[in-house]
Structures are given as structure tokens and as C-alpha cells.
N, C-alpha and C positions, 0 to 999 in steps of 0.2 A: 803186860804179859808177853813172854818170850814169841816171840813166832818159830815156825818149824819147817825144817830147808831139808828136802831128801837128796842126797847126790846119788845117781845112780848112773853104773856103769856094766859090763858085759859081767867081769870075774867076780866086780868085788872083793881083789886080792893090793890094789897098787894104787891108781888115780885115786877112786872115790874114796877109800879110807884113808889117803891122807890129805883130803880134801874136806872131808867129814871130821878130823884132829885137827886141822888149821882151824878151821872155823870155829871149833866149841872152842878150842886154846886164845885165839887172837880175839872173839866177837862174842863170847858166851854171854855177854850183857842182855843182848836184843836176842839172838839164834839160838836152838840146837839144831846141829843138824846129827843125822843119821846118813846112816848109807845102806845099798843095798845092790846085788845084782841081777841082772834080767836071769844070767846061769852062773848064781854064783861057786866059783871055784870052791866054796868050804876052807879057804886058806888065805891069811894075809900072807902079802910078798915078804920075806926076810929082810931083803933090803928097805924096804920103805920103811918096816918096823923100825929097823936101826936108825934110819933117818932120822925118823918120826921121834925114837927115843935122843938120838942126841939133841932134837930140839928143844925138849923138857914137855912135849905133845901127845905122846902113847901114853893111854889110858888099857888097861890091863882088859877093859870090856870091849873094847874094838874087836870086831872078830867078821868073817863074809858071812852074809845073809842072805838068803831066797828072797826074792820077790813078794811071796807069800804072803810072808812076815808081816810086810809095812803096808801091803795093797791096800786098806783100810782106814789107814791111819788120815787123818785131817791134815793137809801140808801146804803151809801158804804158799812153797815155790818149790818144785820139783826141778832139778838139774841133770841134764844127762851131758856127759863128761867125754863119755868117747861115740865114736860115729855108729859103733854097731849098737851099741843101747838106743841111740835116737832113730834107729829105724826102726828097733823092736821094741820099741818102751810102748809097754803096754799101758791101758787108759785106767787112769787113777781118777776115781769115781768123786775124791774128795779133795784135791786140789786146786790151789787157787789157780796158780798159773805153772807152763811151764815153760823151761827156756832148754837149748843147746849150747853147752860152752865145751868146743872138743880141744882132747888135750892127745899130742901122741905117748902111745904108751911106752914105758922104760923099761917095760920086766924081759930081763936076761942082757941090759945092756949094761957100761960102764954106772958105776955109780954118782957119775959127774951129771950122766942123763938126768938119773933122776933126780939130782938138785936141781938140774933146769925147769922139770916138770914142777918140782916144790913151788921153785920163784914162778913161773909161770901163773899157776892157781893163788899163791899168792898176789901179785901183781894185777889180773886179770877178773879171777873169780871174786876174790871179798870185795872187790869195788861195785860190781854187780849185787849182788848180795845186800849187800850194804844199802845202794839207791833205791831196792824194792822193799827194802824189809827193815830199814832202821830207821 
């Protein structure tokens, strides 16, 4: 059975959703993950989208979510991505564990940024990911 990874970040517009696309794209075997934010913006970043698409990664359901949403849900491993979600990440009743993996944010920067943040979560995140959950 899949296990279930929440990444959760502030907007939920940039990091966690494509953080939330790498994973189901690269690791769908063992993972889904979701994403979601503490305030989420109600908007993916334009730029990450395009990223996200020229990787072959954007799935058309990716979209920012409230908190709300997922508070509920069973998750073997909850992620918070940037530093203001892991002070305010609120307590998920159903979780197995949680971790901090911060990433600095790229929205409104060059687009180079945010390939750094891509490799970055890449590099970083699925290795972790991976040692707990596959």
C-alpha cells in the first residue's frame, strides 16, 4: 500500500506544489503526496507551473489548498518546507511523524531560482522521503 506524504508550506502557491509534483512524478510507486497551506494563497505560482510543465510533472489537479482540506486525513509523514509553516503548522491529529525540510522561497525571483529550489527538493527532499517511507 502507498504511504501518504503531506508537504506543507505558508502559500501553497511555489515550494510545496512542486514538491508535491516531484514526488508523485519521480516516486509514485511507494508515495502520494499532497500539499497544502497553513494560508493558502488560492493560487499556484505561474512560474513553478511552467517548470513544473516542462518537466512532463503538472498534473491539471494540482491547485493551493487550505489547511482544512487535509487536517484529517491519515499521513505517514508530514513535511513543512518553509520556516513560517514550521512554526505555525498546526497539529495533525493523524500523523505519523513530522519533519522540517526548509527551502528558500523563489516567487518573484529569476527563473534560475527556481530551478535551484527544483534541484534542491529534488536532491534533498526524495532522499528523505524515500529512507522513511519506501
Amino acid at each position: 500500500m502507498k504511504k501518504n506524504v503531506l508537504i506543507l508550506c505558508t502559500g501553497n502557491s511555489c515550494r510545496s506544489i512542486m514538491a508535491e509534483a516531484m514526488i508523485n512524478a519521480k516516486m509514485g510507486a511507494c508515495v502520494v503526496a499532497q500539499s497544502s497551506g497553513v494560508q493558502a494563497s488560492g493560487q499556484v505560482n505561474p512560474v513553478a507551473q511552467a517548470l513544473l510543465e516542462s518537466k512532463g510533472e503538472w498534473r491539471e489537479a494540482y491547485h493551493s489548498k487550505v489547511i482544512e482540506r487535509v487536517i484529517d486525513t491519515e499521513f505517514d509523514l508530514v513535511i513543512t518546507v518553509c520556516d513560517a509553516a514550521k512554526e505555525s503548522c498546526p497539529v495533525f491529529p493523524k500523523a505519523r511523524k513530522i519533519l522540517h525540510v526548509g527551502f528558500e522561497d523563489p516567487s518573484g525571483k529569476a527563473v534560475s531560482e527556481y530551478e535551484k529550489t527544483y534541484d534542491l527538493i529534488e536532491k534533498t527532499l526524495l532522499p528523505i522521503i524515500k529512507a522513511e517511507l519506501c
